[in-house]
PAROMAR-859886 format. One record per atom (N, C-alpha, C): x, y, z; chain; residue number from 1; atom name; residue in one letter. Coordinates in steps of 0.2 Angstrom, whole numbers. Atoms other than C-alpha are relative to their C-alpha. Layout:
+-------+-------+-------+--------+-----+-------+--------+
!    c1 !    c2 !    c3 ! chaine ! num ! atome ! residu !
+-------+-------+-------+--------+-----+-------+--------+
!     X !     Y !     Z !      A ! NUM !    CA !      A !
...
+-------+-------+-------+--------+-----+-------+--------+
// end
This chain:
+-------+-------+-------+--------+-----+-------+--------+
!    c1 !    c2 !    c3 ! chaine ! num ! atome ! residu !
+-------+-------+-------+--------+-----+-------+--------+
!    -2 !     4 !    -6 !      A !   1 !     N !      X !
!   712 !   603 !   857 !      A !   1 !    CA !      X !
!     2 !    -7 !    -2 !      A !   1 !     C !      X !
!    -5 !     9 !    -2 !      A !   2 !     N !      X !
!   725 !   586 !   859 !      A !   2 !    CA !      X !
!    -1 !    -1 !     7 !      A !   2 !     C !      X !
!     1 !     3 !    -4 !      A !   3 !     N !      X !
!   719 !   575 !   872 !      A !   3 !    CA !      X !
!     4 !    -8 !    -1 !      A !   3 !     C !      X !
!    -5 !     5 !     3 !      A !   4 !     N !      X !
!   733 !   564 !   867 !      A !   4 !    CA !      X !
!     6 !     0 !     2 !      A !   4 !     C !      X !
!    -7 !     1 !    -1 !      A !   5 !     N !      X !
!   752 !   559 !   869 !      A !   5 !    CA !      X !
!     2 !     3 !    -7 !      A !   5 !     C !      X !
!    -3 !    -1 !     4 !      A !   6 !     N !      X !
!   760 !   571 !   855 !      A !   6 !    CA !      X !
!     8 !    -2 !    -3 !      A !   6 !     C !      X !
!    -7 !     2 !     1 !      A !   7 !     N !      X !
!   776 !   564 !   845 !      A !   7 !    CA !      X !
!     5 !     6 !     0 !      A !   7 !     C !      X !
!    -5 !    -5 !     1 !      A !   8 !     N !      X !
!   791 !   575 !   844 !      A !   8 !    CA !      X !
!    -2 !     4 !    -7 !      A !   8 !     C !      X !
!     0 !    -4 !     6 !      A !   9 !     N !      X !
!   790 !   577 !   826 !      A !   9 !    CA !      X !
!    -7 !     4 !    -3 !      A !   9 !     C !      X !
!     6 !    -3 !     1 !      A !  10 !     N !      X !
!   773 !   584 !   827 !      A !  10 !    CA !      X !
!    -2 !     8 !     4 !      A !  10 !     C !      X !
!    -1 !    -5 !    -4 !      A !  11 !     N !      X !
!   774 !   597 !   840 !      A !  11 !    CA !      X !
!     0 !     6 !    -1 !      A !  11 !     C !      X !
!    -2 !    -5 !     2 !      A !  12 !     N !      X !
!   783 !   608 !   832 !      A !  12 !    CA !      X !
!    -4 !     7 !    -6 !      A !  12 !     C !      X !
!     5 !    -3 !     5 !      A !  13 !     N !      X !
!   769 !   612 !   819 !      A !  13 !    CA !      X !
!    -6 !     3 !     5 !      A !  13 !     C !      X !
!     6 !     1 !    -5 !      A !  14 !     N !      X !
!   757 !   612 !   834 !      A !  14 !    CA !      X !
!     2 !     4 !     5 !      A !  14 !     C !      X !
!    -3 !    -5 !    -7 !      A !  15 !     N !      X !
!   766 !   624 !   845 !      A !  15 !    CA !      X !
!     0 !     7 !    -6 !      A !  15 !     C !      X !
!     1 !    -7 !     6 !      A !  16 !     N !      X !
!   767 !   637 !   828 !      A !  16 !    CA !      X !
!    -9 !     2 !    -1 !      A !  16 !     C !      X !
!     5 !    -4 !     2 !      A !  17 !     N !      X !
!   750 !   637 !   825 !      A !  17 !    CA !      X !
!    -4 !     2 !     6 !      A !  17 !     C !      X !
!     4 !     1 !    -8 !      A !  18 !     N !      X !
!   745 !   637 !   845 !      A !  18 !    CA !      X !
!     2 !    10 !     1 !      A !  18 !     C !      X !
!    -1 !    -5 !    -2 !      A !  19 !     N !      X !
!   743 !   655 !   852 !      A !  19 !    CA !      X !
!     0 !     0 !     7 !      A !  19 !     C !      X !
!    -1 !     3 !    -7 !      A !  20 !     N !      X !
!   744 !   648 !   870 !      A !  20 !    CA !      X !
!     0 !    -5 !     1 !      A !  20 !     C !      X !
!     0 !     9 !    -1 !      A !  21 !     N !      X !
!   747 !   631 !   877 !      A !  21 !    CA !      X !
!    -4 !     3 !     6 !      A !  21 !     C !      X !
!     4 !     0 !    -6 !      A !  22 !     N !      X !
!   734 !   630 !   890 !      A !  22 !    CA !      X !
!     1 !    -8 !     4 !      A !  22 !     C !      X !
!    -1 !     8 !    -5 !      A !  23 !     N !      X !
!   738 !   615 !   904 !      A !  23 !    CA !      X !
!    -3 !    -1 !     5 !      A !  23 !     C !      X !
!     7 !     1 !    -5 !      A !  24 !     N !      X !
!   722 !   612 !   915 !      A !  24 !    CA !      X !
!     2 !    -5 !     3 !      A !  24 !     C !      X !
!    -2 !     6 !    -2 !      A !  25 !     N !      X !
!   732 !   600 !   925 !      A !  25 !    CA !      X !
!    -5 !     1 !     7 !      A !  25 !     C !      X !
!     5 !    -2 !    -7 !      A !  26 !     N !      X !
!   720 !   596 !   941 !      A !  26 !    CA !      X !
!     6 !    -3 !     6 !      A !  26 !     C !      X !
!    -4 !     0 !    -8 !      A !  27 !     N !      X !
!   736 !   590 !   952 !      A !  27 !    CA !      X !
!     8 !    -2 !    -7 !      A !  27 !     C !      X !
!    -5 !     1 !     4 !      A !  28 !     N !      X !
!   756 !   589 !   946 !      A !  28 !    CA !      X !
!     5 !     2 !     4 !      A !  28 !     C !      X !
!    -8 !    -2 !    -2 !      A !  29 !     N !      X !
!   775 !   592 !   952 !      A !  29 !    CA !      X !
!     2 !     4 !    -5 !      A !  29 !     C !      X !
!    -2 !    -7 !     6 !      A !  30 !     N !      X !
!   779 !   600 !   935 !      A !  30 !    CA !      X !
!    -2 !    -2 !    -5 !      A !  30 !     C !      X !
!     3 !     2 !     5 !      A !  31 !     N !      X !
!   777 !   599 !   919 !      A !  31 !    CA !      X !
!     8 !     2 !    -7 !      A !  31 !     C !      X !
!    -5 !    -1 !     7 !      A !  32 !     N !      X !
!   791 !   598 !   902 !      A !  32 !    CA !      X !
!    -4 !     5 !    -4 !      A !  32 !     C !      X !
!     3 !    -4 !     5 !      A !  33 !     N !      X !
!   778 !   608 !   892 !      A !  33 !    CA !      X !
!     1 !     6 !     2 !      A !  33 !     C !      X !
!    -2 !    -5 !    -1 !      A !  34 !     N !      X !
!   781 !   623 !   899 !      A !  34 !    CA !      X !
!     6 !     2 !    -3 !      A !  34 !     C !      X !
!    -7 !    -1 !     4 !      A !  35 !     N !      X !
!   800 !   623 !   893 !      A !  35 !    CA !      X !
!     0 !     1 !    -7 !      A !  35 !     C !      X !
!     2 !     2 !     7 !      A !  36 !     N !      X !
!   792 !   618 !   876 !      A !  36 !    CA !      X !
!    -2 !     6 !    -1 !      A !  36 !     C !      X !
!     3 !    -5 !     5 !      A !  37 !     N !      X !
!   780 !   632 !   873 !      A !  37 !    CA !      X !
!     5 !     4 !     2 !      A !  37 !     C !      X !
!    -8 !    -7 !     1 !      A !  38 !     N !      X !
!   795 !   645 !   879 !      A !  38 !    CA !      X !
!     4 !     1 !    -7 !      A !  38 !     C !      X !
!    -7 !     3 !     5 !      A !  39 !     N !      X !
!   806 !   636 !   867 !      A !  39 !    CA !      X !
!    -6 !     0 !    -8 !      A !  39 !     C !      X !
!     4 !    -2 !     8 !      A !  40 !     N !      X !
!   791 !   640 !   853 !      A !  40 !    CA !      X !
!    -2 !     9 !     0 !      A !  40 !     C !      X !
!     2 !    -6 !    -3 !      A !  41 !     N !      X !
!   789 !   658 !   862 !      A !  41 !    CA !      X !
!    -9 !     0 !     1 !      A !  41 !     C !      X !
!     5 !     0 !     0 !      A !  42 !     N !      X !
!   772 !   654 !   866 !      A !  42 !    CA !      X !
!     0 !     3 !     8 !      A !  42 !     C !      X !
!     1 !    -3 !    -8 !      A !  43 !     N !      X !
!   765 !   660 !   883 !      A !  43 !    CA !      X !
!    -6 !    -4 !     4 !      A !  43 !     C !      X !
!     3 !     4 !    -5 !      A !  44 !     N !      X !
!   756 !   649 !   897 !      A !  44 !    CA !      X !
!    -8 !     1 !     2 !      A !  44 !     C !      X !
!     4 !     0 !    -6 !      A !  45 !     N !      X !
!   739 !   646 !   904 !      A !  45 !    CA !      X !
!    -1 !    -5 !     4 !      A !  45 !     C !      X !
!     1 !     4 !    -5 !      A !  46 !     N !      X !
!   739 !   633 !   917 !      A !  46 !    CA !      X !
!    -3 !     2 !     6 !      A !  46 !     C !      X !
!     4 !    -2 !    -8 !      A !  47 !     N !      X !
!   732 !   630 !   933 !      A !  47 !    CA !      X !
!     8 !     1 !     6 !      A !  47 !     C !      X !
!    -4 !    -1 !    -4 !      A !  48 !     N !      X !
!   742 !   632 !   949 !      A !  48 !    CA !      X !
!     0 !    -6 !     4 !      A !  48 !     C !      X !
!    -1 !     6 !    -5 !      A !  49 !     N !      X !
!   749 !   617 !   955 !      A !  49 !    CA !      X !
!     8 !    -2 !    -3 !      A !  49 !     C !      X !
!    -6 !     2 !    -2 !      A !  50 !     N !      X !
!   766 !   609 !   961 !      A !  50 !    CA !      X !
!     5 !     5 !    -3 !      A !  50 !     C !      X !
!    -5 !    -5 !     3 !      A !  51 !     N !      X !
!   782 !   620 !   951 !      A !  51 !    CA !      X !
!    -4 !     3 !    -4 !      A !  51 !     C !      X !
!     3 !    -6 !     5 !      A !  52 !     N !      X !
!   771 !   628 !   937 !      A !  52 !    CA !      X !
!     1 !     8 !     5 !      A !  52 !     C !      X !
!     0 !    -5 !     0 !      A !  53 !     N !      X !
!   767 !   641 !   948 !      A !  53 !    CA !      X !
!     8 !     6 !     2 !      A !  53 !     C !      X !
!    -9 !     0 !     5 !      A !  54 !     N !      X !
!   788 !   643 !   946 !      A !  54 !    CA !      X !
!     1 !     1 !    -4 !      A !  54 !     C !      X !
!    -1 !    -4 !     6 !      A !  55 !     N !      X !
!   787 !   644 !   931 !      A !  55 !    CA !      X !
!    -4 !     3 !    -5 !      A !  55 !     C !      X !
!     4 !    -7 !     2 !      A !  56 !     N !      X !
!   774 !   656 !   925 !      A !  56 !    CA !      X !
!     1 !     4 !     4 !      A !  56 !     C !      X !
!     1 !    -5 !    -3 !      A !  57 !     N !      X !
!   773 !   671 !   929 !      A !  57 !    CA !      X !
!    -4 !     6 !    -4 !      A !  57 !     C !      X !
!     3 !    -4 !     4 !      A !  58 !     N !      X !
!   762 !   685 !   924 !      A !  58 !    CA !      X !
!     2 !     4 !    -7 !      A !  58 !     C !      X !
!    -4 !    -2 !     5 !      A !  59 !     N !      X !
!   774 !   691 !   909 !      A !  59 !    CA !      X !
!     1 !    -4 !    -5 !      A !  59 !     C !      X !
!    -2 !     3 !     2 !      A !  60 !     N !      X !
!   774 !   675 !   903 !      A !  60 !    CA !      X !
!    -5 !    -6 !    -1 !      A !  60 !     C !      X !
!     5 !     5 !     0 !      A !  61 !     N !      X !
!   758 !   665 !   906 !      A !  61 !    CA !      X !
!    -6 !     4 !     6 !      A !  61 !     C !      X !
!     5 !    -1 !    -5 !      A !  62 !     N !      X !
!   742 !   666 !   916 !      A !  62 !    CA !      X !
!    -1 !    -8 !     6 !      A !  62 !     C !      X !
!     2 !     8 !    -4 !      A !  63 !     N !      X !
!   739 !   653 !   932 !      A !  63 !    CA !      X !
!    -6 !     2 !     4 !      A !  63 !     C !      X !
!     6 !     1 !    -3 !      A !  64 !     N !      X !
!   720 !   648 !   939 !      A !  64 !    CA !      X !
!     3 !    -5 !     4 !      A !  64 !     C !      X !
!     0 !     4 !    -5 !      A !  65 !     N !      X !
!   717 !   638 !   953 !      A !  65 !    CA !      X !
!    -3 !    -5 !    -4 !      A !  65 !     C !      X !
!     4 !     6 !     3 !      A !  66 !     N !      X !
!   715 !   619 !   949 !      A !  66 !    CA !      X !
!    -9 !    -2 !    -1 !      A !  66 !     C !      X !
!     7 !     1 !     0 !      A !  67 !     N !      X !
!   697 !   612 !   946 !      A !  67 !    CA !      X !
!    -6 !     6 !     1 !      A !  67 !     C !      X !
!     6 !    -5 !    -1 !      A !  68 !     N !      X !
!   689 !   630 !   942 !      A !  68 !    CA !      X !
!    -1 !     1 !   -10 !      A !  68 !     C !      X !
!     0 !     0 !     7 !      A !  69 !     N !      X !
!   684 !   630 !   925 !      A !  69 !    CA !      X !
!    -3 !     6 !     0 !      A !  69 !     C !      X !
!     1 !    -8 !     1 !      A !  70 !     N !      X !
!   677 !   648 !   927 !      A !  70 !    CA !      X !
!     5 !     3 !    -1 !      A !  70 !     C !      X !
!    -6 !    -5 !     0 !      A !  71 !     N !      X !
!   693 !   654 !   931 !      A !  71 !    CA !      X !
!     6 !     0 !    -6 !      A !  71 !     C !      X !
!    -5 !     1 !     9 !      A !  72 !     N !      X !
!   702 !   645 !   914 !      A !  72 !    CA !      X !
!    -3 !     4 !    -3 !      A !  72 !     C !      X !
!     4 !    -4 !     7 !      A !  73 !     N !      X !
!   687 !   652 !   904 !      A !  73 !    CA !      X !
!     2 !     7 !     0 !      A !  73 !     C !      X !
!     1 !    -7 !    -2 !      A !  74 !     N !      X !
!   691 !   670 !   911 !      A !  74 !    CA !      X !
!     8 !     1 !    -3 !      A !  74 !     C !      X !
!    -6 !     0 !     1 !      A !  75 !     N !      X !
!   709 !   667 !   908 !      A !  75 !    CA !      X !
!     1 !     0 !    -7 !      A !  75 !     C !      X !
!     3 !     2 !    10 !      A !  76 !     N !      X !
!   704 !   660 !   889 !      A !  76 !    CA !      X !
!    -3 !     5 !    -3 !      A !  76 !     C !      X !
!     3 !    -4 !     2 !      A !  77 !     N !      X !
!   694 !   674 !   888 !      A !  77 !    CA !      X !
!     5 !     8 !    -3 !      A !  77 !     C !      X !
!    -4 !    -4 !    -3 !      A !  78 !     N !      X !
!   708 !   685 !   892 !      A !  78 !    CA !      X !
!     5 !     1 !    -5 !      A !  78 !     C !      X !
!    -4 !    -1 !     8 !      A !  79 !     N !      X !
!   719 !   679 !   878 !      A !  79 !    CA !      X !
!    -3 !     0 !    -5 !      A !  79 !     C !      X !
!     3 !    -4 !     5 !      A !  80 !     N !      X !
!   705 !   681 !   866 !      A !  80 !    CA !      X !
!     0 !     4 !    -2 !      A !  80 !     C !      X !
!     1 !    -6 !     2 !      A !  81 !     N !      X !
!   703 !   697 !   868 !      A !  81 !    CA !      X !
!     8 !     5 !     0 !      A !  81 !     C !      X !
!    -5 !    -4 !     0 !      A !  82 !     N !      X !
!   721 !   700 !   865 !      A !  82 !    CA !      X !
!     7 !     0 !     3 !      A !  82 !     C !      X !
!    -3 !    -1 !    -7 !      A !  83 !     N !      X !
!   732 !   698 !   881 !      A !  83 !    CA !      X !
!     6 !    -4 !    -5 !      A !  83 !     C !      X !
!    -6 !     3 !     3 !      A !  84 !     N !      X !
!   749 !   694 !   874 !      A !  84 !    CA !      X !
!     7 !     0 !     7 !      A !  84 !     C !      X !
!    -2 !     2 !    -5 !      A !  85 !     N !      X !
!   764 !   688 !   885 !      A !  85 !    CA !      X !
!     8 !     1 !    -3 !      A !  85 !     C !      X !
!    -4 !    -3 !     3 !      A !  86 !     N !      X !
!   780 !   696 !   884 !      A !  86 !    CA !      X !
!     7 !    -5 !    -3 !      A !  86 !     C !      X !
!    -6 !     6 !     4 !      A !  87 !     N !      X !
!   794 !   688 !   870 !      A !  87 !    CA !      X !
!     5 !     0 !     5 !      A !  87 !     C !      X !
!    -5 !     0 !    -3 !      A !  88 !     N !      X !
!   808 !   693 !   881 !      A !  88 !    CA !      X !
!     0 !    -3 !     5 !      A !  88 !     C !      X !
!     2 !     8 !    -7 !      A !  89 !     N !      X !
!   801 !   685 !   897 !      A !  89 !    CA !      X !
!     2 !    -7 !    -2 !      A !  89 !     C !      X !
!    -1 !     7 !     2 !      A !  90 !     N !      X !
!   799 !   671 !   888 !      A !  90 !    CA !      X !
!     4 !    -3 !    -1 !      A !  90 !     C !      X !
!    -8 !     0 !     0 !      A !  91 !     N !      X !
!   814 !   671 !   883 !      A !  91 !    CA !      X !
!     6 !    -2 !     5 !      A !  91 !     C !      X !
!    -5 !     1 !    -6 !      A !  92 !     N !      X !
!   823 !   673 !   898 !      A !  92 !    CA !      X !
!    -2 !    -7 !     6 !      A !  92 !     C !      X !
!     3 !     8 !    -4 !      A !  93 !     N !      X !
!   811 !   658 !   908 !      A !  93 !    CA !      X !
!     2 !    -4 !    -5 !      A !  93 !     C !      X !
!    -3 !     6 !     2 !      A !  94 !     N !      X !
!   817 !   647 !   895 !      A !  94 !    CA !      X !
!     7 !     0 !     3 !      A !  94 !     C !      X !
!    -8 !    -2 !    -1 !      A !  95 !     N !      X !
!   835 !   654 !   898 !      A !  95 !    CA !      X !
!     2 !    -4 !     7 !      A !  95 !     C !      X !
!    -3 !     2 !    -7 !      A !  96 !     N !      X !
!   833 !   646 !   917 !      A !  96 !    CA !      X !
!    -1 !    -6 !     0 !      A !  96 !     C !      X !
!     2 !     9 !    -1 !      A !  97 !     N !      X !
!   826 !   628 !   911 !      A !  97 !    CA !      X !
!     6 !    -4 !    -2 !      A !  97 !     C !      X !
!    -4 !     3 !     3 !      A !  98 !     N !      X !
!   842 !   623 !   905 !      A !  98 !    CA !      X !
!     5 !    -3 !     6 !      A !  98 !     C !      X !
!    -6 !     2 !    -5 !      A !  99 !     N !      X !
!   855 !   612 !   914 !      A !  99 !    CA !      X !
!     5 !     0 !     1 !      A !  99 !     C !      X !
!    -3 !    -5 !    -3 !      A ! 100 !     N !      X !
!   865 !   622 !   919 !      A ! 100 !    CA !      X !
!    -2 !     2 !     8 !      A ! 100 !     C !      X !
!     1 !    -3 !    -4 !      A ! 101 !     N !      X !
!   855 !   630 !   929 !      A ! 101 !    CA !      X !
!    -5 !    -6 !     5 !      A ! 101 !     C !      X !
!     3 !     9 !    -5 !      A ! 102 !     N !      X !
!   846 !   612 !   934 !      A ! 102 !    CA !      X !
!     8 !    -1 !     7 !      A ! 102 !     C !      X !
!    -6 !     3 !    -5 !      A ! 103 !     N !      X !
!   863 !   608 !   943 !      A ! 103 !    CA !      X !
!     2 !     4 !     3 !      A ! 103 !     C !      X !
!    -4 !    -5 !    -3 !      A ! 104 !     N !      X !
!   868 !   625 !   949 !      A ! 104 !    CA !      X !
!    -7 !     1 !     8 !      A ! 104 !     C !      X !
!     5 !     1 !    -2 !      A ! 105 !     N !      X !
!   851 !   623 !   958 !      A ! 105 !    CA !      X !
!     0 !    -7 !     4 !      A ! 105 !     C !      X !
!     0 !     5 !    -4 !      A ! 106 !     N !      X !
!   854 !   607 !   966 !      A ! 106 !    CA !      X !
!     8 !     0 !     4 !      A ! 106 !     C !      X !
!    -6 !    -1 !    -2 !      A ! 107 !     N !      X !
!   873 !   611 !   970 !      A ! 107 !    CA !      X !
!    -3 !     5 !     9 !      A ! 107 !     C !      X !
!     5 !    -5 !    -4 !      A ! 108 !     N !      X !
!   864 !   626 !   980 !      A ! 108 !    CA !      X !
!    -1 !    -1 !     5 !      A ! 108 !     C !      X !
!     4 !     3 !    -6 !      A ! 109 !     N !      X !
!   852 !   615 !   991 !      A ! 109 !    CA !      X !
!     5 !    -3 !     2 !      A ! 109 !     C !      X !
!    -5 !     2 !    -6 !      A ! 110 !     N !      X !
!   867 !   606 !   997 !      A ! 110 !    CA !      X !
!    -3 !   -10 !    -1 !      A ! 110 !     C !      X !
!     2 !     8 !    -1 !      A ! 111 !     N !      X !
!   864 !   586 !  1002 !      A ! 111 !    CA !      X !
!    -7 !    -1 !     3 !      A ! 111 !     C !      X !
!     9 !    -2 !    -5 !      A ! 112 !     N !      X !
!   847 !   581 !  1009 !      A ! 112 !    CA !      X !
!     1 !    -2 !     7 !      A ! 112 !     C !      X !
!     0 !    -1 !    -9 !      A ! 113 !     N !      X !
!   844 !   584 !  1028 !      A ! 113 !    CA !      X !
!    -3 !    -8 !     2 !      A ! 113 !     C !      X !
!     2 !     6 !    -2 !      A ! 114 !     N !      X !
!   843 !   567 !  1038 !      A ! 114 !    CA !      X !
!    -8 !     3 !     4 !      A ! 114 !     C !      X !
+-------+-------+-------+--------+-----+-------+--------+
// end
């Protein structure tokens, strides 16, 4: 466990040897790491807050409720014993973090309503 600000050039080594990125975030909007472990094919545990629960999905990560640490240990437990999270998913949720599909997505919702 990193309880730190990782540099770029560090990452990369650190996402190869990880077999899930876990992000215990206790409140959030979203998060870049997500796109990150995709983009290393890793699979997700986080909690459930602001867009994550958007971008995990059960094929692709696990999400607990904020502030349950029974509920990560269970989810931890879960890929100890195995749980793997499917490459192609992963694949494909990285395939929609790109901007591209940022703008086609803001195009979409239109102007903001007065």
């Amino acid at each position: 466990m990193l309880d730190r600000y990782v540099p770029a050039d560090e990452a990369a080594s650190l996402f190869a040897a990880a077999d899930v990125v876990v992000l215990p975030y206790r409140a959030g909007t979203q998060s870049g790491v997500v796109p990150l472990a995709y983009a290393h094919g890793r699979g997700v545990v986080s909690t459930r807050v602001g867009g994550l629960e958007e971008a995990v999905h059960p094929d692709t990560g696990i999400l607990v409720p904020p502030e349950d640490p029974a509920a990560l240990a269970v989810a931890l437990e879960e890929v100890r014993r195995g749980r793997r999270f499917a490459g192609g998913a992963i694949a494909a949720a990285l395939s929609r973090c790109g901007w591209d599909e940022f703008v086609a997505v803001l195009e979409t919702a239109g102007p903001p309503q007065p």
